[in-house]
Backbone bond lengths (Angstrom), bond angles and torsions (degrees), N, CA, C in turn:
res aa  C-N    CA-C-N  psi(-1)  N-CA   C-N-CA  omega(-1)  CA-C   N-CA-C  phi
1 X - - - 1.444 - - 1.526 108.15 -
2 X 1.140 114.71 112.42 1.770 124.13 165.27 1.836 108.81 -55.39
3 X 1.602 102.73 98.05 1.313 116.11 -168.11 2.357 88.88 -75.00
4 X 1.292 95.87 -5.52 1.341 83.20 177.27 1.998 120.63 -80.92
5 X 1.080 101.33 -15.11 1.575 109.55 154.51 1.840 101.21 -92.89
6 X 0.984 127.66 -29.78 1.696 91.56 -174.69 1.339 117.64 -89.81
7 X 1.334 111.59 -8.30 2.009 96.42 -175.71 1.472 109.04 -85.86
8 X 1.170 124.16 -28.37 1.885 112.94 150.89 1.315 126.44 -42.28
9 X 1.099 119.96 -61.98 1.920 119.52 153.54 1.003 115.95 -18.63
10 X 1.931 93.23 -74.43 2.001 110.08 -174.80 1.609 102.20 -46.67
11 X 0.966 121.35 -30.71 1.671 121.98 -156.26 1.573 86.58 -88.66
12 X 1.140 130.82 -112.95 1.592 148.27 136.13 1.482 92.26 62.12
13 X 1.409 112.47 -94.35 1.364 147.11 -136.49 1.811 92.43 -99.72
14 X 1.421 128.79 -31.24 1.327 125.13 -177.62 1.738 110.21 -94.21
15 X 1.059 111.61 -23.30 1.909 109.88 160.57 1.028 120.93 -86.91
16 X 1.565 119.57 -27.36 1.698 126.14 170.71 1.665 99.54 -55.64
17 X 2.004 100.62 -48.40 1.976 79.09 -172.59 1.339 115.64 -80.08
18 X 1.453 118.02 -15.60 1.837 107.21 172.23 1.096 108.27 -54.00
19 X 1.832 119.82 -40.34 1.392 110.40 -158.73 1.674 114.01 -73.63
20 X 1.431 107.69 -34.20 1.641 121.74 175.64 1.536 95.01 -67.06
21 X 1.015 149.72 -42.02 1.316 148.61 179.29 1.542 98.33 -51.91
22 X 0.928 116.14 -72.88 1.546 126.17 -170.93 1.615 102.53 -55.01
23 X 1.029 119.93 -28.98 1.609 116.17 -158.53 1.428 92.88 -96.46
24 X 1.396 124.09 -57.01 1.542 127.65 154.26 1.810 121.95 -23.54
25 X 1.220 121.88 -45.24 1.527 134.52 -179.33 1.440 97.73 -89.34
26 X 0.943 129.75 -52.55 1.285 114.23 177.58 1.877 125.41 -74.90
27 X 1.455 105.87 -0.68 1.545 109.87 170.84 1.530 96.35 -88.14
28 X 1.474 125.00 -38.65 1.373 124.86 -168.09 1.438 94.56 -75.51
29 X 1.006 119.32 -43.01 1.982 104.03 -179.46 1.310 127.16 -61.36
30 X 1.411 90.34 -47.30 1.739 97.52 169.80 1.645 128.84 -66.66
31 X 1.350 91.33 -15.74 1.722 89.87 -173.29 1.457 125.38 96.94
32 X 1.278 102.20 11.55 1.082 129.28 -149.63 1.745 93.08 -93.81
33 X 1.537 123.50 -42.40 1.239 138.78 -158.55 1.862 86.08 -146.38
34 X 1.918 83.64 140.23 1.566 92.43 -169.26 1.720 85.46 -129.45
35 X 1.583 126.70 128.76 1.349 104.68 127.92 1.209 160.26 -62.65
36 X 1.473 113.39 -25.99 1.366 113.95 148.48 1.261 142.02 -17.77
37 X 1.747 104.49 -55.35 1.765 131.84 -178.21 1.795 98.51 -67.16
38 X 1.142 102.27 141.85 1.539 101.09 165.80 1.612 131.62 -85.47
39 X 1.754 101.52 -13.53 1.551 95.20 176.45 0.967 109.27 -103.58
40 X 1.887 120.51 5.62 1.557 120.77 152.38 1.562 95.34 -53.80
41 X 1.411 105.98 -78.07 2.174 94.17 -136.53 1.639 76.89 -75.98
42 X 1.284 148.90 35.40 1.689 122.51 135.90 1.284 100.21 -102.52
43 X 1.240 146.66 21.91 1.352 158.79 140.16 1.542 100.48 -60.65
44 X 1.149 120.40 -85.17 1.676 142.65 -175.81 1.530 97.50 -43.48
45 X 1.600 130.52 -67.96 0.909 126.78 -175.74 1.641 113.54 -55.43
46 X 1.352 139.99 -47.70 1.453 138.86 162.35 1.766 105.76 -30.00
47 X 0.895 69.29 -67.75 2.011 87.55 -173.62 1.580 102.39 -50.51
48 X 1.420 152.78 -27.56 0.770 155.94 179.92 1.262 117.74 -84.08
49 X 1.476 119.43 -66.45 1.563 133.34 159.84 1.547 114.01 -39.63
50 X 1.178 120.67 -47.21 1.340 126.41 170.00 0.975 117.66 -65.84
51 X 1.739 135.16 -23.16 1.451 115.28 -179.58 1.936 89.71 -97.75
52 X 1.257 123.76 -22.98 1.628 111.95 168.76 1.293 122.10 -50.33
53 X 1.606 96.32 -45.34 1.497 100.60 -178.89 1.630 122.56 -79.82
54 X 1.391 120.01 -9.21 1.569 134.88 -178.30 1.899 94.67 -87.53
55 X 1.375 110.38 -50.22 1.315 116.78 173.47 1.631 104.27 -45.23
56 X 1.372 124.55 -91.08 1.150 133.22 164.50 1.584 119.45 -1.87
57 X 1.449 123.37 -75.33 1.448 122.75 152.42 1.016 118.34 -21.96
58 X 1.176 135.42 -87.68 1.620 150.82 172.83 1.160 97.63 -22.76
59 X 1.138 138.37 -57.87 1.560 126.75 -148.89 1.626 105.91 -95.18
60 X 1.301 117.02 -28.33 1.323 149.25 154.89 1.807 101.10 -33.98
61 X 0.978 124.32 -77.94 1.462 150.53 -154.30 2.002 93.44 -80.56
62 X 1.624 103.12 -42.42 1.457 97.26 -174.53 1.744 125.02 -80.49
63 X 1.580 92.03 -25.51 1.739 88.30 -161.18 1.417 87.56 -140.32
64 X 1.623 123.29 28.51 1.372 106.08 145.50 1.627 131.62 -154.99
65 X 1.484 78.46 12.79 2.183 103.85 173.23 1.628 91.16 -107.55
66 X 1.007 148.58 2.47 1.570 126.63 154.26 1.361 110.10 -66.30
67 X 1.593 130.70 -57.82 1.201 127.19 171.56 1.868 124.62 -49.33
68 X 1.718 112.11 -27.36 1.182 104.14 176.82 1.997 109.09 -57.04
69 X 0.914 111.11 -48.06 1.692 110.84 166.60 1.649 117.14 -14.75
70 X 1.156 101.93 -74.90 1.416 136.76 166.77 1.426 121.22 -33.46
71 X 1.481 108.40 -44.99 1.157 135.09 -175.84 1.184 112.62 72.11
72 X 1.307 110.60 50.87 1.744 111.93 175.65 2.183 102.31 -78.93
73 X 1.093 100.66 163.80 1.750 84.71 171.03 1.607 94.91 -104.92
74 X 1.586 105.89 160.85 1.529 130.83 164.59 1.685 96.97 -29.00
C-alpha cells in the first residue's frame, strides 16, 4: 500500500474526528447537546454517517479510481 496516498486521509479525516470529538463533548457539557432530545442524537447521528460516508468517498476516489484508467475491474 502507497502510505503516500494514506497519510493525507490519516491526517485529513483523523483531526477532523478529534476535532468533532471535542466539539461533540463540549456541546454535551455545556448543555449545549442533550441525549435525551431526539433531534439531538439525530443531530450526532447525521454528523457521524456523514463523516463515514465523506470517509468512504475519499478512499473510494483514492485507492480505487486510479486503476479505473487502466482499466483494471472493481
Amino acid at each position: 500500500m502507497n502510505m503516500l496516498r494514506v497519510w493525507p486521509i490519516f491526517c485529513q479525516f483523523g483531526v477532523g474526528a478529534l476535532l468533532c470529538l471535542v466539539g461533540i463533548w463540549g456541546g454535551l457539557r455545556g448543555g449545549y447537546l442533550n441525549l435525551k432530545i431526539t433531534e439531538d442524537r439525530r443531530l450526532l447521528v447525521i454528523l457521524v454517517a456523514g463523516y463515514l460516508f465523506m470517509l468512504a468517498i475519499v478512499c473510494v476516489f483514492t485507492f480505487l479510481s486510479p486503476g479505473w484508467a487502466s482499466g483494471e475491474p472493481l
